[in-house]
C-alpha positions in Angstrom: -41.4 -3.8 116.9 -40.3 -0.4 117.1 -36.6 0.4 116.1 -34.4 2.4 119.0 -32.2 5.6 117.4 -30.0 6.7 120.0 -28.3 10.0 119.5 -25.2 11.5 121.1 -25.7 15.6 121.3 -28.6 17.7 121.2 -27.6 20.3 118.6 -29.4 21.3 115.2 -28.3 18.1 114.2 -28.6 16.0 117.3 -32.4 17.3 117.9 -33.2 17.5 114.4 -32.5 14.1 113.9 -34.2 13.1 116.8 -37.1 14.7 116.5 -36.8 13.2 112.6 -36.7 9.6 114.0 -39.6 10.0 116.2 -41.9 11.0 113.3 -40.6 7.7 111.5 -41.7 5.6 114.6 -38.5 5.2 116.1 -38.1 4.8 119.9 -36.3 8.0 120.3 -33.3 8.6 122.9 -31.1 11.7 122.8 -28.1 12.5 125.4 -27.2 15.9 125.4 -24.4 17.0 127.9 -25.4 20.7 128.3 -28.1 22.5 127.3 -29.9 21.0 123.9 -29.6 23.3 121.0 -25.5 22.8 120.9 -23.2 25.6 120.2 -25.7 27.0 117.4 -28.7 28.0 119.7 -26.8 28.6 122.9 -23.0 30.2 122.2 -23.0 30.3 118.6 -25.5 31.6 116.1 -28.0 32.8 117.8 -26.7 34.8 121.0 -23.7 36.4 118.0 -26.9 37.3 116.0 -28.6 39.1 119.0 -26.1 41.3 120.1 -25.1 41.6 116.2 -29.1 43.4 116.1 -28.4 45.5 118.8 -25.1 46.9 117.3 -26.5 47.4 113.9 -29.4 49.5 115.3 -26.7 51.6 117.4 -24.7 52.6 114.5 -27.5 53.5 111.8 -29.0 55.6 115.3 -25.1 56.8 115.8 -24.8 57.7 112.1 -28.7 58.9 111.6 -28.3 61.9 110.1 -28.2 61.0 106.4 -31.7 59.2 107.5 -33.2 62.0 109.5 -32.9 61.0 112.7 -30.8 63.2 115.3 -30.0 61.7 118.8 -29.0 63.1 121.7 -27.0 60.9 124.6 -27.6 57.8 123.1 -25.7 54.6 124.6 -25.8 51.1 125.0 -26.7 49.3 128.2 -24.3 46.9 128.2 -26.0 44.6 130.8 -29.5 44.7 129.0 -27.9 43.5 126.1 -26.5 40.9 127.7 -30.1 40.1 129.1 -32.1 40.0 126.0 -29.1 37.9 124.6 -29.9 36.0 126.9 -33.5 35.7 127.2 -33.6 34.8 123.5 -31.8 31.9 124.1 -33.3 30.8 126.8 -36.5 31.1 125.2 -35.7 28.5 122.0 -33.7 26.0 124.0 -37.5 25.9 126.0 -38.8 25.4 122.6 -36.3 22.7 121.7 -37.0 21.0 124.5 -41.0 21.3 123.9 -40.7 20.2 120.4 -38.4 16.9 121.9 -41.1 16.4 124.6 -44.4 17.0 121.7 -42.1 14.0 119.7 -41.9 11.9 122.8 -38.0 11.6 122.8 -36.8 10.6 125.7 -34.0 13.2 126.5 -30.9 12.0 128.8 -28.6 15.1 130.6 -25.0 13.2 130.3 -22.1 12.1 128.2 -22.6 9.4 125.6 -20.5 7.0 125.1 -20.0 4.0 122.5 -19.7 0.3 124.0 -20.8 -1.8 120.6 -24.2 -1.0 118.9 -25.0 0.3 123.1 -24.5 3.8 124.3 -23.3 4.1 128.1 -24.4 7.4 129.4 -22.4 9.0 132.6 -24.9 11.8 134.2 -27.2 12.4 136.7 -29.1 9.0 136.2 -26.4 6.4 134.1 -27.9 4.3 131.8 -27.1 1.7 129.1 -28.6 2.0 126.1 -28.6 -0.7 123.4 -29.4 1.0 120.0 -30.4 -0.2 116.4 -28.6 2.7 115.4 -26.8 4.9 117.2 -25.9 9.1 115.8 -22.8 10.8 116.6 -23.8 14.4 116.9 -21.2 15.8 118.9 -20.3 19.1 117.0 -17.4 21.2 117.8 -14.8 23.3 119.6 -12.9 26.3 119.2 -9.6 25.5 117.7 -6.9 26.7 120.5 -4.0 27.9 119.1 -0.6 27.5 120.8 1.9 30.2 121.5 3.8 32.6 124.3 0.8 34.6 125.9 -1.7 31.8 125.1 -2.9 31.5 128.3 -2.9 35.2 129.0 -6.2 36.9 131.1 -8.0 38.8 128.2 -6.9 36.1 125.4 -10.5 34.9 125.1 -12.5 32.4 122.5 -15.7 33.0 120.3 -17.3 31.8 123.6 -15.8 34.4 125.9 -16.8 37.4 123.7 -20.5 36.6 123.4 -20.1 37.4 127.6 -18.2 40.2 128.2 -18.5 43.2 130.9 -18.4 45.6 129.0 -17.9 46.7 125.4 -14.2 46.7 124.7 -12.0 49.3 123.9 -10.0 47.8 121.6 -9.7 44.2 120.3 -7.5 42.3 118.4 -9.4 39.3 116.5 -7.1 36.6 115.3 -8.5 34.9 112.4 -10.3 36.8 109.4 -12.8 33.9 109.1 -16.3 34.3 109.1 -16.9 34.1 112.8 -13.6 36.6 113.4 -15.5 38.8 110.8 -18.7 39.2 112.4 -17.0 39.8 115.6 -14.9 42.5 113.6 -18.4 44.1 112.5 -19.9 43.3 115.5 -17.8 45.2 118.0 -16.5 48.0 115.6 -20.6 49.1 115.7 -20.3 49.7 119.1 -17.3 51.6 118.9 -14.4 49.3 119.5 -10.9 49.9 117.8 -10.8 46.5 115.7 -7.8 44.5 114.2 -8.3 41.9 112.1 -5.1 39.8 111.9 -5.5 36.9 109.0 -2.7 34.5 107.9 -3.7 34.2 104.3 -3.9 36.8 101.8 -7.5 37.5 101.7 -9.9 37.4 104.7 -13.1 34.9 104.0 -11.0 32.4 102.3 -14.6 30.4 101.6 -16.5 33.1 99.7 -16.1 33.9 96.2 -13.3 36.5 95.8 -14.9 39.6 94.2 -17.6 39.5 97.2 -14.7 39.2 100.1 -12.7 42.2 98.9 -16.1 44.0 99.0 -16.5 43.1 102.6 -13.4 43.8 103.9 -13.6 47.4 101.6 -16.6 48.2 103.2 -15.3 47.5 106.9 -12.4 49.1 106.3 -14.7 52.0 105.6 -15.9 51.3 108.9 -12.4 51.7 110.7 -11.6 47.7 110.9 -7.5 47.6 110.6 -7.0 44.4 108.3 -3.1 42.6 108.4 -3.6 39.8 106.1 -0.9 37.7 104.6 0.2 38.1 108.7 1.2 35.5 111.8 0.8 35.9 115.0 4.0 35.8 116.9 3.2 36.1 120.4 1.2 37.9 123.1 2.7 40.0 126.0 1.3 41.8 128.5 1.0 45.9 128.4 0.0 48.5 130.1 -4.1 48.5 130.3 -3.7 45.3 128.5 -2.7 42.9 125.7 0.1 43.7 122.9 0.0 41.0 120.3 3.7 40.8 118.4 2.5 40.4 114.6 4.9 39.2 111.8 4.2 41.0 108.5 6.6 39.9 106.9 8.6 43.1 107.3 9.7 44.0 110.9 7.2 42.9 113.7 4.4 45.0 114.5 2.6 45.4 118.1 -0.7 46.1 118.4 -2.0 46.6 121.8 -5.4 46.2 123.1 -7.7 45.0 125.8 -8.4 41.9 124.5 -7.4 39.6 121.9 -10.1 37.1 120.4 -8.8 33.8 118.8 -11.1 33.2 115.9 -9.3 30.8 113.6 -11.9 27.9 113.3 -13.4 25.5 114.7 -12.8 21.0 115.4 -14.8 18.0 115.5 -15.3 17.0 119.1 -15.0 13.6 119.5 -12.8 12.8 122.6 -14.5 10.5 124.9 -16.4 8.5 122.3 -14.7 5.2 122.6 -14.7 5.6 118.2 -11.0 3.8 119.0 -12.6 0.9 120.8 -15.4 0.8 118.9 -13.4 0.3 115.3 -14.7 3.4 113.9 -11.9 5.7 111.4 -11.1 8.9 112.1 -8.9 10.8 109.0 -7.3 14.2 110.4 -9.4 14.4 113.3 -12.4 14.0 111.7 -15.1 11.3 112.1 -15.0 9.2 108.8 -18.4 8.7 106.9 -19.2 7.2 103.5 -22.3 9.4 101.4 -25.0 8.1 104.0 -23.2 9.5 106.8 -22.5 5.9 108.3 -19.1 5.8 109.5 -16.9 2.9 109.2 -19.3 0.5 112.0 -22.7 -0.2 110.2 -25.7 1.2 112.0 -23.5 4.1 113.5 -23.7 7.4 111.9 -22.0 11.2 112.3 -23.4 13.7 111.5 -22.4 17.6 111.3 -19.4 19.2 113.1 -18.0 16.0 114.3 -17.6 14.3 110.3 -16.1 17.8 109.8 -17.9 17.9 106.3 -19.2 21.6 106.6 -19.6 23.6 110.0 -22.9 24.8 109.5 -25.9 24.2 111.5 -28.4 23.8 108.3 -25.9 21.1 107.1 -26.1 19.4 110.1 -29.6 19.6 110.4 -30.2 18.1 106.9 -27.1 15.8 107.2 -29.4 14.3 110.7 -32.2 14.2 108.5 -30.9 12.0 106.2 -28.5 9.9 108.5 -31.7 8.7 110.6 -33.9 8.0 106.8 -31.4 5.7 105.8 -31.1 4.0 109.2 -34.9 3.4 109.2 -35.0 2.0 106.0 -35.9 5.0 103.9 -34.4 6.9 101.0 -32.7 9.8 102.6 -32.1 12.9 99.7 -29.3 15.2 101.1 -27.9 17.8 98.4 -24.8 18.7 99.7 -23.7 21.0 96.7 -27.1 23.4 97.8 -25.8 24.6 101.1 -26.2 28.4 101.2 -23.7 30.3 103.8 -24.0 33.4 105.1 -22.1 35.7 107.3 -23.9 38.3 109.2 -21.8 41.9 108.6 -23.7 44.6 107.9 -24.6 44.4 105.6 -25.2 40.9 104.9 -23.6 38.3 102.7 -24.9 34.7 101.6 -23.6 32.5 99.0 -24.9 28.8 97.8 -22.8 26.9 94.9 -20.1 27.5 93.2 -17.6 30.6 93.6 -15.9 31.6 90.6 -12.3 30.5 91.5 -13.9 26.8 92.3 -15.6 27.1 88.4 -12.4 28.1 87.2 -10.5 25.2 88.9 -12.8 22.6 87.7 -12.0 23.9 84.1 -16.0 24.7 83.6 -17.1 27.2 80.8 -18.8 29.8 82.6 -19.9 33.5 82.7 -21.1 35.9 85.2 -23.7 38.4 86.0 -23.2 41.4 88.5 -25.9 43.6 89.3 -24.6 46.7 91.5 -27.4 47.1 94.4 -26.4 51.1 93.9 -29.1 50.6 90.9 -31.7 48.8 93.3 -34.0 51.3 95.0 -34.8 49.0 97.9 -31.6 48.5 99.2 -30.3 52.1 98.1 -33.0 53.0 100.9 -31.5 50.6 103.4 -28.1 50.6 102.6 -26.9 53.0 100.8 -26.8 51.1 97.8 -23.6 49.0 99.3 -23.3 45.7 97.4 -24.0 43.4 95.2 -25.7 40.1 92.9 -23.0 37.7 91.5 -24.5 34.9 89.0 -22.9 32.1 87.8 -23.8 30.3 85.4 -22.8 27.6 82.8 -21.7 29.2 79.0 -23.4 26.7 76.7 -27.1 25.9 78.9 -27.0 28.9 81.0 -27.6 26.6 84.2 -27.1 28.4 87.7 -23.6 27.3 89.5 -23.5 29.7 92.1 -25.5 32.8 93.4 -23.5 35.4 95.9 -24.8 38.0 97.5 -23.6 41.1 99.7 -26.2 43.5 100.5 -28.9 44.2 102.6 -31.3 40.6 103.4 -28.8 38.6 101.5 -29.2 36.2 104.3 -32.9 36.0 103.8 -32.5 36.2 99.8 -30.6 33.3 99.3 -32.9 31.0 99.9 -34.3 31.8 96.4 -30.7 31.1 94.9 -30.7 27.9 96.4 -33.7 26.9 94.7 -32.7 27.3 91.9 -30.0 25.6 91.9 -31.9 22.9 93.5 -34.4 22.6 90.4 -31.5 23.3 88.1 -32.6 26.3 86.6 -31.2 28.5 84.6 -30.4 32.2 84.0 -33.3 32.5 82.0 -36.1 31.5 83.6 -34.8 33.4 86.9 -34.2 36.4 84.8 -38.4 35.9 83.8 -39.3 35.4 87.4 -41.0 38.6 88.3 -39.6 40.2 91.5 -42.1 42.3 93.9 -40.9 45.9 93.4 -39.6 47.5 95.7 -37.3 44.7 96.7 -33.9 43.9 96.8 -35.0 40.6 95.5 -35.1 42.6 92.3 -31.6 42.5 91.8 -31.2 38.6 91.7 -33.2 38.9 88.3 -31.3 41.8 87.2 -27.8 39.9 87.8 -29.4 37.1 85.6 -30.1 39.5 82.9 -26.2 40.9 83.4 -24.9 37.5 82.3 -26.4 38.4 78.7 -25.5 42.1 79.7 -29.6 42.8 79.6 -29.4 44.0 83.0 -32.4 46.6 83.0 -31.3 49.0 85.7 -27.6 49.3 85.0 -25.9 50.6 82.2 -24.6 48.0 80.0 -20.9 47.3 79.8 -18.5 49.6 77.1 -17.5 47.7 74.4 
């Protein structure tokens, strides 16, 4: 007899895992609120990484000459940009839902909710569903800060600025997280006057610390206005818009603008789920899982946003992956110290393992290789030569702990990195990989040949 998997949300973790279950021979059910493909394929990562195109091809066109290329009354079209947003997205939640139908999961438009080992589904057609195993897949939310001006028209989320009329003027982006970064790059390419207010010290408090101060050097290059180590005091209304009252620490700064984007993070949605009722533990918000991904009720499982692990969309897709293995009996094998990030600026950064403050403060002997790209020919012809390879790697075996990459394709390049690390190589033998030439894929082997300083297109450090 067939086991039933019921999952609650159709994001890449929800539909992953459900399509996951069905090739297992589950009886597949999946309840999906909105639109399946979650906050990822719909108001997330893939509408952010559309417009992101469009504004990267505007400003190397805007700033052509160095390249060749002279243009005369070029501009954006606003609403077509909006349209092929838009239309991509429309066209892979279709997929989604193809690939669910191709699996034969049955796909339910409502809200999930736990009642036992059964899910109860409010919607168009309400349903009870008991379950062998049920997966949380619920994801997340913006985090909604609270102060005076909060609730202010032109105070907007990472939701709101995928969608609005018109390219700002100015903007004021609180947070200098990854998604307040990309926004930062983002709307700076198409002109806008960009703030970047951040309450730590450093903006990208997640990626290793030589590669941030690179990125925010290179968009400060760029005319982004950084105020780190700054709180946001209040927001007031001005004349032809916002004025957001920033403490500096010194005397209070205003900055004014059209619109101010709150970009500090993001939290496990789980209201609704009956997880009280239902015995299952929830630490700071957060839906409590043991290594499996089964939370504290045997046979239920969360997976992604909602366990608050690691925002990403890959991890929840793998985390799904393995959640619905184990519940059918089999060996799920999720790595979780192999999750690349990336962060789409322009150009690009990615990152999978260890940074070198998190090497440092679990007292490991290590040493690191940094290849320029200024001496890699590909991405001198793309870039300018902007960037960098960072290796890490153990002293004694030379093992790979963490690759991190800003430049040109990093996005696309660290799945190499990740394999690495995955088959626990080490410096050496990625150093005697041969790279295709011209590639910036060349300068992962000449960062491994930096840790010895052997670095063939670089001079090698004074002694």
């Amino acid at each position: 007899m067939k086991k039933r998997i019921v999952i609650i949300g159709g994001g890449p973790g929800g539909y992953v895992a459900a399509i996951r279950a069905a090739q297992l021979g589950a009886e597949t059910h999946l309840v999906e609120a909105e639109h399946v493909g979650g906050t990822c394929l719909n108001i997330g990562c893939i509408p952010t990484k559309a417009i992101l195109h469009t504004a990267e091809l505007y400003h190397a066109v805007l700033n052509g000459a160095l390249l060749g290329l002279k243009a005369e009354g070029l501009s954006v079209d606003w609403p077509a940009v909006m349209e092929r947003k838009n239309t991509v997205v429309a066209r892979l939640v279709r997929g989604v839902e193809g690939l669910l139908k191709a699996n034969g999961v049955s796909v339910y438009r409502g809200r999930g909710r736990l009642n036992g080992r059964a899910v109860e589904i409010s919607g168009d057609k309400p349903a009870v569903l008991e379950a062998d195993a049920v997966i949380l897949a619920t994801g997340s939310e913006p985090v909604r800060l609270r102060f005076p001006g909060a609730d202010l028209p032109g105070v907007i989320d990472s939701t709101a600025a995928l969608s609005l009329p018109s390219i700002p003027g100015s903007l004021v982006i609180v947070g200098g997280g990854v998604i307040g970064v990309e926004f930062a790059a983002m709307y700076r390419a198409f002109g806008a006057a960009v703030t970047v207010v951040e309450m730590l010290p450093e903006i990208l408090p997640p990626v290793d610390g030589e590669i941030a101060a690179l990125v925010r050097g290179e968009l400060a290059k760029l005319g982004v206005r950084f105020l780190t180590g700054a709180r946001l005091q209040e927001i007031r209304s001005a004349a032809g818009g916002l004025a957001a009252v920033v403490n500096t620490g010194d005397a209070p700064q205003e900055i004014t603008a059209q619109y101010v984007l709150v970009a500090v993070g993001r939290a496990p949605r789980i209201d609704g789920l009956g997880l009280e009722a239902a015995g299952i533990a929830v630490e700071r918000g957060r839906i409590k899982v043991d290594d499996r991904f089964q939370t504290t009720i045997p046979g239920v499982y969360a997976i992604g946003d909602c366990n608050g692990q690691i925002m990403l969309a890959h991890a929840a897709s793998a985390q799904g992956i393995a959640a619905v293995e184990h519940a059918l009996g089999h060996s799920g094998n999720y790595l979780g110290h192999v999750i690349p990030a990336c962060i789409y600026t322009s150009p690009e950064v990615a990152g999978v393992g260890l940074t070198e403050e998190a090497a440092r403060s679990q007292g490991l002997e290590y040493k690191t290789g940094v290849f320029p790209l200024a001496g890699n020919g590909k991405a001198l012809i793309e870039s300018g030569g902007i960037g960098q390879v960072k290796i890490i790697s153990g002293a004694r075996h030379g093992e790979i702990l963490g690759v991190h990459i800003f430049g040109p394709r990093a996005t696309d390049l660290i799945g190499e990195a990740a394999l690495a690390i995955r088959l626990e190589a080490t410096v050496d033998e990625l150093a005697t990989t041969i790279h295709a030439h011209p590639t910036v894929s060349e300068a992962i082997g000449e960062a491994a040949l930096a840790v010895t300083d052997a670095a063939i297109h670089w001079p090698p450090p004074r002694r």
